[in-house]
Backbone as a chain_set.jsonl record, in Angstrom:
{"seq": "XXXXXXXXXXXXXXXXXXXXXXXXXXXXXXXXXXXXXXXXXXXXXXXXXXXXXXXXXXXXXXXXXXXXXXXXXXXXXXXXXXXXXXXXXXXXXXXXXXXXXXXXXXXXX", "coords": {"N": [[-21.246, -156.534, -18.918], [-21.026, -158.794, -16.268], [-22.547, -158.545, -12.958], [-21.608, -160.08, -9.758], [-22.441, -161.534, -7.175], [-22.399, -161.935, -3.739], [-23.377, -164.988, -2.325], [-24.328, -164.764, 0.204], [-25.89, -162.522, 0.228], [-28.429, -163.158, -1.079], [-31.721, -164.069, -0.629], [-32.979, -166.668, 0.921], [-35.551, -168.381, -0.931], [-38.795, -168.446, 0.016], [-40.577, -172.264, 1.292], [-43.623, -173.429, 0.823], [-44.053, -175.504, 3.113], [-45.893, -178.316, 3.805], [-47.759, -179.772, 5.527], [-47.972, -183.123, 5.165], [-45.758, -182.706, 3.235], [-43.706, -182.448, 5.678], [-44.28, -184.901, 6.933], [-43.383, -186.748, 5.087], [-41.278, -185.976, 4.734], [-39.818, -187.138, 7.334], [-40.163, -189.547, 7.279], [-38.523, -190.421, 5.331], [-35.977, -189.835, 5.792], [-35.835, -191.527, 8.332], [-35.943, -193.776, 6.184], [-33.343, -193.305, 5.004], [-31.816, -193.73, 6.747], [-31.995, -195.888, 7.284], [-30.611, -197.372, 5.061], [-27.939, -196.779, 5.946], [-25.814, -199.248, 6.074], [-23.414, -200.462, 7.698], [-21.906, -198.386, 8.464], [-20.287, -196.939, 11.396], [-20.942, -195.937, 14.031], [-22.151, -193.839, 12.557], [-20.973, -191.714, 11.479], [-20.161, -191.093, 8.975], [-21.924, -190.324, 7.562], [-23.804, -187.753, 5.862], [-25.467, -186.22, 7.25], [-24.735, -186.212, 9.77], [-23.642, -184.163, 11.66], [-25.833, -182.981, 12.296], [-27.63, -184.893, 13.21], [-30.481, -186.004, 15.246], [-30.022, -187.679, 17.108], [-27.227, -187.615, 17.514], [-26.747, -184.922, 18.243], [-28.804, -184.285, 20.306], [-29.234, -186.851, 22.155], [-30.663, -188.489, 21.432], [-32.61, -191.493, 19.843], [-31.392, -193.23, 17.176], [-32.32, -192.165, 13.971], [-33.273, -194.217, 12.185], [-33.813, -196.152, 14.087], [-36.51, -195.167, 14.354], [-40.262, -194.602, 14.578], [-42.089, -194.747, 11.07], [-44.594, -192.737, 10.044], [-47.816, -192.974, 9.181], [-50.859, -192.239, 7.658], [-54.482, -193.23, 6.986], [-54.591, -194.003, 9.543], [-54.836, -197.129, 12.136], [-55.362, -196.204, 15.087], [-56.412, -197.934, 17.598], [-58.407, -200.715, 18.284], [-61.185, -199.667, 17.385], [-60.631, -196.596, 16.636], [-59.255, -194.192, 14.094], [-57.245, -192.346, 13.034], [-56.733, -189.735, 10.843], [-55.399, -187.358, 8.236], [-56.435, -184.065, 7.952], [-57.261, -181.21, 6.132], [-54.56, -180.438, 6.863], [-54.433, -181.571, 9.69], [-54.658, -183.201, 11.906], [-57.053, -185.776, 12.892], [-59.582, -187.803, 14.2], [-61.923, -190.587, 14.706], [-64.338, -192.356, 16.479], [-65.333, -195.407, 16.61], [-67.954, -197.402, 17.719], [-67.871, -200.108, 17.536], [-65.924, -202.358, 16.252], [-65.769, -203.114, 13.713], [-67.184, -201.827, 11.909], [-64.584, -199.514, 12.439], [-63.037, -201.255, 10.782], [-64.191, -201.281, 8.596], [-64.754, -198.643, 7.73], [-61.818, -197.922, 7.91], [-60.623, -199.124, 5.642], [-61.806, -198.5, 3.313], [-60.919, -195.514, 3.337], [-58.489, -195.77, 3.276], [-58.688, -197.368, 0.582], [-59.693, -194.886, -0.995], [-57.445, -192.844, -1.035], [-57.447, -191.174, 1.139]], "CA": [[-20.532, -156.842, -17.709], [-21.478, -159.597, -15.234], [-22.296, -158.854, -12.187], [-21.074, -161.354, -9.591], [-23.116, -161.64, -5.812], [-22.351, -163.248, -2.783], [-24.611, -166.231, -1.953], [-25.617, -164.259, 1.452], [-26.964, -161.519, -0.44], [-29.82, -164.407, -1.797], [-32.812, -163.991, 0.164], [-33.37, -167.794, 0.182], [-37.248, -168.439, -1.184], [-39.695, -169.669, 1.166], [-41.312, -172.824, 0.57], [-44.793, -173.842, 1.143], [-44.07, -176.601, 3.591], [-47.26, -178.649, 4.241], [-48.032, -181.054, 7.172], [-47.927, -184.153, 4.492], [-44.594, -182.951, 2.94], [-42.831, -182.875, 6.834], [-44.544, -186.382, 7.35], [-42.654, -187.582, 4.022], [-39.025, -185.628, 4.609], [-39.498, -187.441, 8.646], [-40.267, -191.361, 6.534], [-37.829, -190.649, 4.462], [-34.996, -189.944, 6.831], [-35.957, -192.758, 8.876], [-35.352, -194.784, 5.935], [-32.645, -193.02, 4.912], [-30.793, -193.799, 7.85], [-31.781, -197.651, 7.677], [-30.061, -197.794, 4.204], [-26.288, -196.735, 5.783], [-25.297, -200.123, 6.634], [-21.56, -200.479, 7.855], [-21.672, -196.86, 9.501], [-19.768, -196.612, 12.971], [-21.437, -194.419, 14.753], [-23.001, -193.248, 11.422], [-19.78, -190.893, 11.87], [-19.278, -190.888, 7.967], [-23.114, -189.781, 7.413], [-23.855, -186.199, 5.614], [-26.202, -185.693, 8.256], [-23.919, -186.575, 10.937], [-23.405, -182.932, 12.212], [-27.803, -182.238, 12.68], [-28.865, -185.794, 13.719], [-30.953, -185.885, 17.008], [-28.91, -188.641, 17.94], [-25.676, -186.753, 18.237], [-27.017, -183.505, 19.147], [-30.021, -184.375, 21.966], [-28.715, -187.955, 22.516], [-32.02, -189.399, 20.789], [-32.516, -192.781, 19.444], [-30.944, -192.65, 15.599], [-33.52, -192.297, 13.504], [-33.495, -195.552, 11.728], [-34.67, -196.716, 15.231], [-37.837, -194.237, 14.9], [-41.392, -195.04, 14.239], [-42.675, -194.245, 10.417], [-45.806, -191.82, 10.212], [-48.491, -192.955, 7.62], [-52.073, -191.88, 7.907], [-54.34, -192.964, 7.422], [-54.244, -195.156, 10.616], [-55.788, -197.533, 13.318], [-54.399, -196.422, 16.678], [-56.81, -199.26, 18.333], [-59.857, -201.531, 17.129], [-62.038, -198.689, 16.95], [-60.422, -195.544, 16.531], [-59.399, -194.311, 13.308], [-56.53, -191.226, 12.981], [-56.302, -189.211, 9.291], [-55.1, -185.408, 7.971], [-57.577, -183.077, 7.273], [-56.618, -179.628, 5.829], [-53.043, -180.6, 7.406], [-54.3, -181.706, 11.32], [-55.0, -185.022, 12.173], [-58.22, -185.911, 13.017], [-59.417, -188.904, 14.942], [-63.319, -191.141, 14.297], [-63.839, -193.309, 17.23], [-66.31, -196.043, 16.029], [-68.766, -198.213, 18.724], [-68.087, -201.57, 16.744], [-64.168, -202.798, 15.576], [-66.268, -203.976, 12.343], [-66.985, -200.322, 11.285], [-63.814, -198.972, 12.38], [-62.313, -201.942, 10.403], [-64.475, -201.127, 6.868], [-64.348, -197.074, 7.198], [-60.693, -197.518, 7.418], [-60.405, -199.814, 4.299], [-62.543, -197.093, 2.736], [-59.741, -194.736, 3.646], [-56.657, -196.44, 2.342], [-59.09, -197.13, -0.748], [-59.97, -193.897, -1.817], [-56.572, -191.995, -0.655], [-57.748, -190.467, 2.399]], "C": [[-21.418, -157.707, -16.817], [-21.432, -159.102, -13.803], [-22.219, -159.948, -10.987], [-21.533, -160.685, -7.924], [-22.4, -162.156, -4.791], [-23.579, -163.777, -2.343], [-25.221, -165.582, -0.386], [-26.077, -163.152, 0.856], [-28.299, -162.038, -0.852], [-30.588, -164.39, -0.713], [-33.214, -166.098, -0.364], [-35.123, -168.049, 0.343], [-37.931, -169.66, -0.346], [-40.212, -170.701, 0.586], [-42.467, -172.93, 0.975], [-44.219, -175.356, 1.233], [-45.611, -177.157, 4.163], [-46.684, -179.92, 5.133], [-47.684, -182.73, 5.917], [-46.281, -184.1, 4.163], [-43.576, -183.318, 4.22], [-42.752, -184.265, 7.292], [-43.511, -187.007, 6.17], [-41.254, -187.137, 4.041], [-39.147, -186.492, 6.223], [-39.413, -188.973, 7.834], [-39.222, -190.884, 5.687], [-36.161, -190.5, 5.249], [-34.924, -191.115, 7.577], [-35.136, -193.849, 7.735], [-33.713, -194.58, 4.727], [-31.273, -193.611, 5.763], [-30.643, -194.983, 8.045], [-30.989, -197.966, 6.462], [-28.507, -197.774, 4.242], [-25.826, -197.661, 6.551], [-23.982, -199.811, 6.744], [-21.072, -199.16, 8.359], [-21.161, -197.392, 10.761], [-20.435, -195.476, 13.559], [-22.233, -193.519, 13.743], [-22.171, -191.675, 11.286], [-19.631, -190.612, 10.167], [-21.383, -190.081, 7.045], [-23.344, -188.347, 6.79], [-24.546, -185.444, 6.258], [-25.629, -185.816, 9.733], [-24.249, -185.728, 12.092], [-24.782, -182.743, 13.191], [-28.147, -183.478, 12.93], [-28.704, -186.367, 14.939], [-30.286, -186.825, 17.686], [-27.622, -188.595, 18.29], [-25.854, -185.776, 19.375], [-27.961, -183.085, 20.525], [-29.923, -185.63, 22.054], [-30.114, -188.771, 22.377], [-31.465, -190.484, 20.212], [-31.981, -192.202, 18.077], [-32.626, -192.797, 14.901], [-34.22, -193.589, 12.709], [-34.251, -196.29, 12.932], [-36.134, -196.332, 15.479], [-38.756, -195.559, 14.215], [-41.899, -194.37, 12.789], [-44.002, -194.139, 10.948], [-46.725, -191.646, 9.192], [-50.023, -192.617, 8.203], [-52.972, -192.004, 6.449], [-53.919, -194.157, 8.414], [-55.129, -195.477, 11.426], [-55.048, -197.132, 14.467], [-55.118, -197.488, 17.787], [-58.04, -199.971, 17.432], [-60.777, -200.519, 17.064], [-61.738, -197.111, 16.914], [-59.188, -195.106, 14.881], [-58.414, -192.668, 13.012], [-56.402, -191.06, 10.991], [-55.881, -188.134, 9.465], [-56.087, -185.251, 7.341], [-57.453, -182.058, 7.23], [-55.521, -179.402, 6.767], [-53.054, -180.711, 8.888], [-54.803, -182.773, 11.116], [-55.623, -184.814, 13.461], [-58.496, -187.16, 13.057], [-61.335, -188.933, 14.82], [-63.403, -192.18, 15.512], [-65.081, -194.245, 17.092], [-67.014, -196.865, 17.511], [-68.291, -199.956, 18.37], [-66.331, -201.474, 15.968], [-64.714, -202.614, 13.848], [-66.303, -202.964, 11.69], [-66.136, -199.697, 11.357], [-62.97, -199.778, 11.028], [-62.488, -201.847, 8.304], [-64.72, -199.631, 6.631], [-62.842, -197.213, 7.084], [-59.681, -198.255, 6.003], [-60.753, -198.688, 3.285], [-61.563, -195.848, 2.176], [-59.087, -194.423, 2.966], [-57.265, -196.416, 0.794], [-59.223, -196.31, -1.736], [-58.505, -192.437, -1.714], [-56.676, -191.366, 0.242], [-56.275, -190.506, 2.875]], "O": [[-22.57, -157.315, -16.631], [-20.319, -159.177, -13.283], [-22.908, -160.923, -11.285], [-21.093, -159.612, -7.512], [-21.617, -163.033, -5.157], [-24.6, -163.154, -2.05], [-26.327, -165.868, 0.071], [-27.169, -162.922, 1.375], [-29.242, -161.252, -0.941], [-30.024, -164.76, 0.317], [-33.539, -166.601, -1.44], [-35.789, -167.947, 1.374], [-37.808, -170.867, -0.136], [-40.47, -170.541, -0.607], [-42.479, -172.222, 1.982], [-43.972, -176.157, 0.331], [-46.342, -176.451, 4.859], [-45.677, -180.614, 5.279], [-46.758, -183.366, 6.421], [-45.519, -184.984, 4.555], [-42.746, -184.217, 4.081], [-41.785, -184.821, 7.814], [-42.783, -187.901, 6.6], [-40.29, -187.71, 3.532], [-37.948, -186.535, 6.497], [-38.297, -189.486, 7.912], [-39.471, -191.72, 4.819], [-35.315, -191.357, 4.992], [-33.888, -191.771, 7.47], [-34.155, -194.537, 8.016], [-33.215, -195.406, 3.962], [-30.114, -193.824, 5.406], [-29.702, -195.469, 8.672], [-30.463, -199.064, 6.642], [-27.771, -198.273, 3.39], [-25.391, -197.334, 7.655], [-23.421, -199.0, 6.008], [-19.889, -198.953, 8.626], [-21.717, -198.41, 11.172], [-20.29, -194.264, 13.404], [-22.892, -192.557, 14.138], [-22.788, -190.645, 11.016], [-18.805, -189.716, 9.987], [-21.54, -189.442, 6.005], [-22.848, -187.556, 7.592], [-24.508, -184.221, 6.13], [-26.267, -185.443, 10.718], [-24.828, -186.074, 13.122], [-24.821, -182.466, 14.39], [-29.378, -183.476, 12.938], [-27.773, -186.892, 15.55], [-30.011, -186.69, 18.878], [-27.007, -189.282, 19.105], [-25.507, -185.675, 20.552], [-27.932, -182.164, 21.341], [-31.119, -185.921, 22.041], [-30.504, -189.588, 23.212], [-30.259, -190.636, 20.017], [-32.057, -191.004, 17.803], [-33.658, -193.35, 15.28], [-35.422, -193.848, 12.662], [-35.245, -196.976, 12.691], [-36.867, -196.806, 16.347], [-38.484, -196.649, 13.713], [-42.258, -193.218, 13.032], [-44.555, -194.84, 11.796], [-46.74, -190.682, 8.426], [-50.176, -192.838, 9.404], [-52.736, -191.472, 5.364], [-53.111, -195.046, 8.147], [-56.082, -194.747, 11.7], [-54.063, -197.799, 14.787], [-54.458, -197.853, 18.76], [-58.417, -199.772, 16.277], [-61.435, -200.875, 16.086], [-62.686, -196.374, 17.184], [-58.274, -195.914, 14.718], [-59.183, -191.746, 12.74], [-56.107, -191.916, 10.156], [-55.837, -187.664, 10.602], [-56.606, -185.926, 6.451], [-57.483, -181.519, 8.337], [-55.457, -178.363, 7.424], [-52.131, -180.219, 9.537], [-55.367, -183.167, 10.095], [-55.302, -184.228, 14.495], [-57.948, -187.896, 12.237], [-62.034, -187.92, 14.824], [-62.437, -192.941, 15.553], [-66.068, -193.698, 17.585], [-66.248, -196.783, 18.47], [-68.517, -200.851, 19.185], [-65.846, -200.561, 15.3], [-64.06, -202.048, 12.972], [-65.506, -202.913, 10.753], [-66.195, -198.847, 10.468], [-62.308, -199.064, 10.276], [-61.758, -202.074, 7.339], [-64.894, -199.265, 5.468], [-62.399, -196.61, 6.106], [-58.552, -198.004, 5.581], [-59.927, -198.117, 2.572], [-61.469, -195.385, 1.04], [-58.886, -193.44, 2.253], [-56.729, -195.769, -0.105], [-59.041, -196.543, -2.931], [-58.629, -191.328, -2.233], [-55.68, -190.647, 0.325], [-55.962, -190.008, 3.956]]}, "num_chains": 1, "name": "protein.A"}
């Protein structure tokens, strides 16, 4: 005999969300949202219902800023993740900010 559940009985399983994966479901929405050309109002959207631009009258998200790290936020300062917090190098000289953060990008930082 089968037995047969209801779907709220399912304890749904946690995941191990990390700081990198939220940065890649937020870039990926973004460009999610730049790929639904010919939307009205983005009214025909499967996210329609939950996005911040309906519900807290935010910019759509296609309008946001992607979030890559790591990054220059000026000529000498130097933002990465480190054990999932972002962490900031602020160099004396552009020239060293400019070849630690080559360094960076080079080695996957």
């Amino acid at each position: 005999m089968i037995e047969i559940l209801d779907v709220k009985d399912a304890e749904p399983k946690k995941l191990d969300i990390t700081p990198e994966l939220a940065i890649a479901a937020y870039n990926t929405l973004i460009q999610f949202c730049k790929q639904q050309e010919g939307m009205i109002l983005c009214s025909r959207c499967v996210l329609h219902n939950s996005c911040p631009a309906i519900t807290d009258r935010a910019p759509a998200p296609e309008k946001w800023e992607e979030i890559h790290y790591p990054r220059m936020t000026s000529n000498t300062t130097i933002e990465y993740l480190k054990d999932g917090k972002v962490q900031m190098i602020t160099y004396g000289r552009s020239e060293d900010a400019e070849k630690a953060f080559k360094e960076m990008k080079n080695n996957g930082i």
